[in-house]
N, CA, C and O atoms as a Tripos MOL2 file, in Angstrom:
@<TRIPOS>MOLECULE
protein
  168   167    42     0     0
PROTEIN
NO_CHARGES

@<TRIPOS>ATOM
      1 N         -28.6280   89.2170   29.1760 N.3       1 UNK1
      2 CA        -28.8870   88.5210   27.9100 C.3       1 UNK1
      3 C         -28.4130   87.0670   28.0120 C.2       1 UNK1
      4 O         -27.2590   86.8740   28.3950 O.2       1 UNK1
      5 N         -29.1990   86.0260   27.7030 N.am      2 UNK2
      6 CA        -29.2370   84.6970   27.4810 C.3       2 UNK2
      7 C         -27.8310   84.5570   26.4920 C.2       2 UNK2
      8 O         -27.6790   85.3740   25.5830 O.2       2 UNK2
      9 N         -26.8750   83.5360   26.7130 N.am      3 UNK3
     10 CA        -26.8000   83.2300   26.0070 C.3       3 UNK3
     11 C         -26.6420   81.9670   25.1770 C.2       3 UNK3
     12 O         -27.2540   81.2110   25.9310 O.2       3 UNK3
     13 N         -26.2140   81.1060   24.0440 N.am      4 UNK4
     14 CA        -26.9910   80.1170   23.3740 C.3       4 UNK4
     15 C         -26.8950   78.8430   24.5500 C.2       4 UNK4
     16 O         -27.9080   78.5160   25.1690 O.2       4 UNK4
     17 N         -26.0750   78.4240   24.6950 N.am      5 UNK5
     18 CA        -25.6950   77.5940   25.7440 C.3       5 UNK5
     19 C         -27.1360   77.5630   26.9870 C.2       5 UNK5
     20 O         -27.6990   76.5560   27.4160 O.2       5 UNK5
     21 N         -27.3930   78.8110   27.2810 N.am      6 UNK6
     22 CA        -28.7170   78.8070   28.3520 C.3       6 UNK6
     23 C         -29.7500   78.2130   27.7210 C.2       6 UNK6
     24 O         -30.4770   77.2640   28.0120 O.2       6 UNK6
     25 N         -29.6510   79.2330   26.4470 N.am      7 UNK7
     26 CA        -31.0200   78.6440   25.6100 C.3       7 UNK7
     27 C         -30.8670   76.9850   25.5550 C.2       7 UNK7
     28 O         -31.7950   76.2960   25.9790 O.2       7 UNK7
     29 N         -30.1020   76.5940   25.2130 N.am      8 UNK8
     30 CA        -29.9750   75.2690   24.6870 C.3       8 UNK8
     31 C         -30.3660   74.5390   25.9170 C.2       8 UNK8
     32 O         -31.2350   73.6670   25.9150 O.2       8 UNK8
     33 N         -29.4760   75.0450   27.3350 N.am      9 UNK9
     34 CA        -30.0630   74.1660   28.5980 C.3       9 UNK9
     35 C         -31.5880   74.2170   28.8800 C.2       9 UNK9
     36 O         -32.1110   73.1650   29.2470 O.2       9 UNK9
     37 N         -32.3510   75.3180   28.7500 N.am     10 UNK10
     38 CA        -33.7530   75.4750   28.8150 C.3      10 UNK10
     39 C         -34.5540   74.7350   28.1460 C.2      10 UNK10
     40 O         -35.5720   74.1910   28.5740 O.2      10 UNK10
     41 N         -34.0070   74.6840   26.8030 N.am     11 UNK11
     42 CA        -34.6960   73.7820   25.9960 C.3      11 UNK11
     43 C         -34.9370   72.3330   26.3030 C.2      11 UNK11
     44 O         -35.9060   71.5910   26.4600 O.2      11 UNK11
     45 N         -33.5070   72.2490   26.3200 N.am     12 UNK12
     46 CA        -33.5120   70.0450   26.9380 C.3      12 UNK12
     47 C         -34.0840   69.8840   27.8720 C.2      12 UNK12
     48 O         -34.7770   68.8670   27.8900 O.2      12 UNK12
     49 N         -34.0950   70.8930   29.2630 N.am     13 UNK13
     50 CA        -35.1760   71.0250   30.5640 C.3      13 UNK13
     51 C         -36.9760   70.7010   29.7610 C.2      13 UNK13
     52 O         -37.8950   69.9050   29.9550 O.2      13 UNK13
     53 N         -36.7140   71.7680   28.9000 N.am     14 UNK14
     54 CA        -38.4830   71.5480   28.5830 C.3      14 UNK14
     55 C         -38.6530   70.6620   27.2210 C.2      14 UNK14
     56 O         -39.5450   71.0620   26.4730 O.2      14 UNK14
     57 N         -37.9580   69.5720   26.8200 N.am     15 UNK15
     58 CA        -38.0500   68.3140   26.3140 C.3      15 UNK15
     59 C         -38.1210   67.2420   27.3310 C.2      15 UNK15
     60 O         -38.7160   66.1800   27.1490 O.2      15 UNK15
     61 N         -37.4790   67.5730   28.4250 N.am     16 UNK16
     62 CA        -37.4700   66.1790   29.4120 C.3      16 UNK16
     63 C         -39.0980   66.9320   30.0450 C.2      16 UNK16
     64 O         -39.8730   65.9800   29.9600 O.2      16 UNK16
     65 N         -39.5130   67.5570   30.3340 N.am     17 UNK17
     66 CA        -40.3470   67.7830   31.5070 C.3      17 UNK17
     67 C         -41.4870   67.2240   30.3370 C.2      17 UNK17
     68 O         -42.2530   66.3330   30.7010 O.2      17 UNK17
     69 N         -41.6060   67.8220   28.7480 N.am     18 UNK18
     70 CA        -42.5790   67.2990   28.1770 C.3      18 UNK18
     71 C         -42.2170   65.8250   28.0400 C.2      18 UNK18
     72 O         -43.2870   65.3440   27.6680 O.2      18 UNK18
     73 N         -41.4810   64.9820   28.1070 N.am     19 UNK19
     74 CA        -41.3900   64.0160   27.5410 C.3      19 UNK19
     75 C         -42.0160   63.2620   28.8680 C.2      19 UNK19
     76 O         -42.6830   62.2940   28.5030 O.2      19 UNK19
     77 N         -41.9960   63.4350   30.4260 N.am     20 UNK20
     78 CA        -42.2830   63.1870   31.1860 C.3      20 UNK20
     79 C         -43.6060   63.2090   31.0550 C.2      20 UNK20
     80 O         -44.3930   62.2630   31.0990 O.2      20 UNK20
     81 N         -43.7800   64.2000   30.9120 N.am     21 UNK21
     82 CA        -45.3710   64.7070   30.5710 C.3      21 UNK21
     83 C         -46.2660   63.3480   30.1600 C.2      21 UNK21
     84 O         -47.0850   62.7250   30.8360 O.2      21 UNK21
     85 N         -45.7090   63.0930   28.5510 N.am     22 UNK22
     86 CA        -46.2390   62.2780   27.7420 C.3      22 UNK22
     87 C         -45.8450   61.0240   28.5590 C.2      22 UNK22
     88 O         -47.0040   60.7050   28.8240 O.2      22 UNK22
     89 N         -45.1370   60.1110   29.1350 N.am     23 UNK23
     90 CA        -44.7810   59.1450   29.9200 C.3      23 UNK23
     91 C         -45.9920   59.4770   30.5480 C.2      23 UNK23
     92 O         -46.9510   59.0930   29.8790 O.2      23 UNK23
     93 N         -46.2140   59.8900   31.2980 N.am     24 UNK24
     94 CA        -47.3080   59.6470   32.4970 C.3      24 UNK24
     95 C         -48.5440   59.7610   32.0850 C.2      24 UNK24
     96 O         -49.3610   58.9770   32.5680 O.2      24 UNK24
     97 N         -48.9130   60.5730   31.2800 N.am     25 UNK25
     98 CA        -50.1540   60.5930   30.2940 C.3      25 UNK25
     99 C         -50.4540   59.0290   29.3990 C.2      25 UNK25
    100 O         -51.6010   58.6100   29.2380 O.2      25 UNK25
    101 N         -49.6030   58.5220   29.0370 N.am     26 UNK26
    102 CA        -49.7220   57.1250   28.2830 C.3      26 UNK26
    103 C         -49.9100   56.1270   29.0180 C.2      26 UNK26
    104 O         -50.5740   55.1780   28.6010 O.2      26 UNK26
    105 N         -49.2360   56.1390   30.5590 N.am     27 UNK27
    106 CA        -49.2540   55.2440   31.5600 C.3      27 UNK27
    107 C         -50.5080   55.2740   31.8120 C.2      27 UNK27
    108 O         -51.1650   54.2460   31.6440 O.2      27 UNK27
    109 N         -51.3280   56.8600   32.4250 N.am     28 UNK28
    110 CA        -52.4650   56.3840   32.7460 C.3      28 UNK28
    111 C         -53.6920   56.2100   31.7880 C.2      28 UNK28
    112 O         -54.8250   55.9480   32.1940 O.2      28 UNK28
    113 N         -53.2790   56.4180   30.2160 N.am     29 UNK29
    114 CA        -54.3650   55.8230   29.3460 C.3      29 UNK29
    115 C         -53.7680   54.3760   29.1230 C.2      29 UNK29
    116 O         -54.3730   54.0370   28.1060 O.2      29 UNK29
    117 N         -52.9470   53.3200   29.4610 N.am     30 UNK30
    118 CA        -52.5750   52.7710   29.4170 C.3      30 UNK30
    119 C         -52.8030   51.3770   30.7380 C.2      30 UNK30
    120 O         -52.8180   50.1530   30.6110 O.2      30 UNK30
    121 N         -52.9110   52.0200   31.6100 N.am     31 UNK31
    122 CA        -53.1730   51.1730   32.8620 C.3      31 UNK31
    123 C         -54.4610   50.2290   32.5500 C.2      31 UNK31
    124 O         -54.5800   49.0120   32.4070 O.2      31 UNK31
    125 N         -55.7670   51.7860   32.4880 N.am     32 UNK32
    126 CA        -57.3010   50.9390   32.8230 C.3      32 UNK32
    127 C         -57.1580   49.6580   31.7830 C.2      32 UNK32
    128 O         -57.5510   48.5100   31.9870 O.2      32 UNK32
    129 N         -56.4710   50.1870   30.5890 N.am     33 UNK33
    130 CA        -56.3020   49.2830   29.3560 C.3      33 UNK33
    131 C         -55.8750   48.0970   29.7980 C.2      33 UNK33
    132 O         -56.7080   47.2220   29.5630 O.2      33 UNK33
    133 N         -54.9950   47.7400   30.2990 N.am     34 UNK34
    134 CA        -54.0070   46.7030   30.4420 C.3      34 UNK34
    135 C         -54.8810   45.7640   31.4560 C.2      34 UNK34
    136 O         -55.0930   44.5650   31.2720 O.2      34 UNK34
    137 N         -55.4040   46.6330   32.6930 N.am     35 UNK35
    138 CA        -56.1720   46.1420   33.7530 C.3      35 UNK35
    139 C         -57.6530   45.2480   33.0630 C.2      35 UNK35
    140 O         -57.8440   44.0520   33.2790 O.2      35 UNK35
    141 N         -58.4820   46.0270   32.3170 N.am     36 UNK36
    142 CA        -59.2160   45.6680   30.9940 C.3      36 UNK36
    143 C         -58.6630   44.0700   30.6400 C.2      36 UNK36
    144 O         -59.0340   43.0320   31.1890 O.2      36 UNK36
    145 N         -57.9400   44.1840   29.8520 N.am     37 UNK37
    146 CA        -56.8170   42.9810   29.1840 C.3      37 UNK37
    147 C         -57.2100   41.7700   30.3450 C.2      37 UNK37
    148 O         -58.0890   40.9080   30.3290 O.2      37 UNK37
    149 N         -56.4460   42.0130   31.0780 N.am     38 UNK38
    150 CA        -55.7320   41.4260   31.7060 C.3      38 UNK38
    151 C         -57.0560   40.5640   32.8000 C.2      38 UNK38
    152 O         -56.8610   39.4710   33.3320 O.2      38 UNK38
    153 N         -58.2790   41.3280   32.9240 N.am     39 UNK39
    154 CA        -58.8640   40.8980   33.6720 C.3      39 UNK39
    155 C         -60.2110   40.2040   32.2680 C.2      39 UNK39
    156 O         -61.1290   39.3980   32.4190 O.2      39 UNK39
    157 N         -59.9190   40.6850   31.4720 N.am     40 UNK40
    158 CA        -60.7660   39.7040   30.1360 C.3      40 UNK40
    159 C         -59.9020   38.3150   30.2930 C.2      40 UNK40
    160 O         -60.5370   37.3840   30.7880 O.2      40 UNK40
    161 N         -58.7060   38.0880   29.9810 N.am     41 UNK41
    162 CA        -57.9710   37.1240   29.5950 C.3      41 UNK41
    163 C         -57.5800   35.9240   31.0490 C.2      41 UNK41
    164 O         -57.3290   34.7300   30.8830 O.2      41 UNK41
    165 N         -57.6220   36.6140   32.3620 N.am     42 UNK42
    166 CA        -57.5650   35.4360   33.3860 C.3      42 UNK42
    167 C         -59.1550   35.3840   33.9330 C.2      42 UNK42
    168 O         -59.4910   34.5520   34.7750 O.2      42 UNK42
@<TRIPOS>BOND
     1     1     2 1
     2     2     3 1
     3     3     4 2
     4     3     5 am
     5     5     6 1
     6     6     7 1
     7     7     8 2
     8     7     9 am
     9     9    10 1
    10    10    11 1
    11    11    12 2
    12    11    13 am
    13    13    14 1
    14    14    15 1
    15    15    16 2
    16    15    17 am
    17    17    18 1
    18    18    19 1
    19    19    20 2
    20    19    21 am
    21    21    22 1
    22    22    23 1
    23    23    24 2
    24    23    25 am
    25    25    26 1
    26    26    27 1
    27    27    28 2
    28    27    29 am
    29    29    30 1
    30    30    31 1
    31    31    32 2
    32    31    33 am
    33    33    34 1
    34    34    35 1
    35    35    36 2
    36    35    37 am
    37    37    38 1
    38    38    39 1
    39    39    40 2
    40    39    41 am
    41    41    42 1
    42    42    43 1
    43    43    44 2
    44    43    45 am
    45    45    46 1
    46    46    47 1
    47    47    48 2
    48    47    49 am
    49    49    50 1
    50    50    51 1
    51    51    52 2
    52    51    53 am
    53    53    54 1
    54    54    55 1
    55    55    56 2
    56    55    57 am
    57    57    58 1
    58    58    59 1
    59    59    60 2
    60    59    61 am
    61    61    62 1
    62    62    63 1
    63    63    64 2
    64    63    65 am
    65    65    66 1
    66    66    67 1
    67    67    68 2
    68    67    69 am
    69    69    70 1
    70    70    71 1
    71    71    72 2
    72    71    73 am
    73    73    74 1
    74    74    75 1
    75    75    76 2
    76    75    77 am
    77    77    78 1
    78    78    79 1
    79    79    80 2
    80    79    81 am
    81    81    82 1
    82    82    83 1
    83    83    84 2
    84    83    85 am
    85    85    86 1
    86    86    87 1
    87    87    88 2
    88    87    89 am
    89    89    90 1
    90    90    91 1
    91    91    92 2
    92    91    93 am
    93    93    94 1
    94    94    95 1
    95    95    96 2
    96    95    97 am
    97    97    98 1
    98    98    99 1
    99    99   100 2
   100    99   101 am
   101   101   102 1
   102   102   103 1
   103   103   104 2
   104   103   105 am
   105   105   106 1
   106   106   107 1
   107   107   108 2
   108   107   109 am
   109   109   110 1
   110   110   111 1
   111   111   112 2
   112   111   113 am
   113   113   114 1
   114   114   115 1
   115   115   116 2
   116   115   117 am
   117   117   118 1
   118   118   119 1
   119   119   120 2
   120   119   121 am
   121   121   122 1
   122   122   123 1
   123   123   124 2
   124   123   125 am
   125   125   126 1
   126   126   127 1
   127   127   128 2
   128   127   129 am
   129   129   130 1
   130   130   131 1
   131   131   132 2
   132   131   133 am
   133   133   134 1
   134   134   135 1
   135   135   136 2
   136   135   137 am
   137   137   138 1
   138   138   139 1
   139   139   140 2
   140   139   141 am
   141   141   142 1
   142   142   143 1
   143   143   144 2
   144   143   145 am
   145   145   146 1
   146   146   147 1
   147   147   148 2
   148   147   149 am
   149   149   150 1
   150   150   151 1
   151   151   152 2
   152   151   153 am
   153   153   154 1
   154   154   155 1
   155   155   156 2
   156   155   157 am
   157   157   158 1
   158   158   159 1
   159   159   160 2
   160   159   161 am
   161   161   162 1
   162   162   163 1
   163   163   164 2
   164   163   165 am
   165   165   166 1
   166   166   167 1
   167   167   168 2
@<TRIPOS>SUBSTRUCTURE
     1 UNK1         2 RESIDUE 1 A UNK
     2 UNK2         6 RESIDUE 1 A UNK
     3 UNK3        10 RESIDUE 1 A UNK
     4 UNK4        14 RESIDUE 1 A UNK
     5 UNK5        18 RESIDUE 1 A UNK
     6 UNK6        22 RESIDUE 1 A UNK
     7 UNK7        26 RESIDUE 1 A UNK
     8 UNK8        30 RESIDUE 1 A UNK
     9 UNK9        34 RESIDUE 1 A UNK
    10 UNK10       38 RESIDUE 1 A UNK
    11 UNK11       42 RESIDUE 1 A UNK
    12 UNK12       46 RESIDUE 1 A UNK
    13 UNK13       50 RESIDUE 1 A UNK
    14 UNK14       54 RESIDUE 1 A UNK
    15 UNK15       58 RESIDUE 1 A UNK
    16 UNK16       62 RESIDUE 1 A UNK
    17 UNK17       66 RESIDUE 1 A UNK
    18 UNK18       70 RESIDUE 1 A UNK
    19 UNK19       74 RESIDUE 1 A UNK
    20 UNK20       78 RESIDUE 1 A UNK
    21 UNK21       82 RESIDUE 1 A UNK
    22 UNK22       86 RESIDUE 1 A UNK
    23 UNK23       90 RESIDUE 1 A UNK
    24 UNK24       94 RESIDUE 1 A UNK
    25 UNK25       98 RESIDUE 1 A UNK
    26 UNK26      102 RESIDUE 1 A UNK
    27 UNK27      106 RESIDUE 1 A UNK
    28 UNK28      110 RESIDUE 1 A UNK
    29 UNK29      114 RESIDUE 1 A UNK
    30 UNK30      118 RESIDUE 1 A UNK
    31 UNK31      122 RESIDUE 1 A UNK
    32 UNK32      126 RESIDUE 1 A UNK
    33 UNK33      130 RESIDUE 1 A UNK
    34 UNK34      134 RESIDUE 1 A UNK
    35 UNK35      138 RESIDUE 1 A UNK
    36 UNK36      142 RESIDUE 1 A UNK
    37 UNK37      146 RESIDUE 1 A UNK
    38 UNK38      150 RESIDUE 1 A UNK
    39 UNK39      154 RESIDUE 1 A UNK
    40 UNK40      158 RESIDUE 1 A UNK
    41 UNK41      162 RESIDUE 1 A UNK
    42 UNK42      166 RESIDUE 1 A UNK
């Protein structure tokens, strides 16, 4: 049996792995964008 302390470590594990998640997901809707930008403006 788990107890809270595990739970609690599992949890922050799967806040960082999603939060990673979303980091890299934004980066790459974020790149073509910037590249876009960046190649309008020079």
């Amino acid at each position: 049996m788990r107890t809270v302390k595990d739970k609690v470590e599992v949890y922050e594990e799967a806040v960082v792995m999603v939060q990673a998640l979303g980091v890299d997901l934004v980066a790459a809707k974020a790149k073509p964008f910037l590249i876009n930008v960046s190649s309008y403006l020079y």
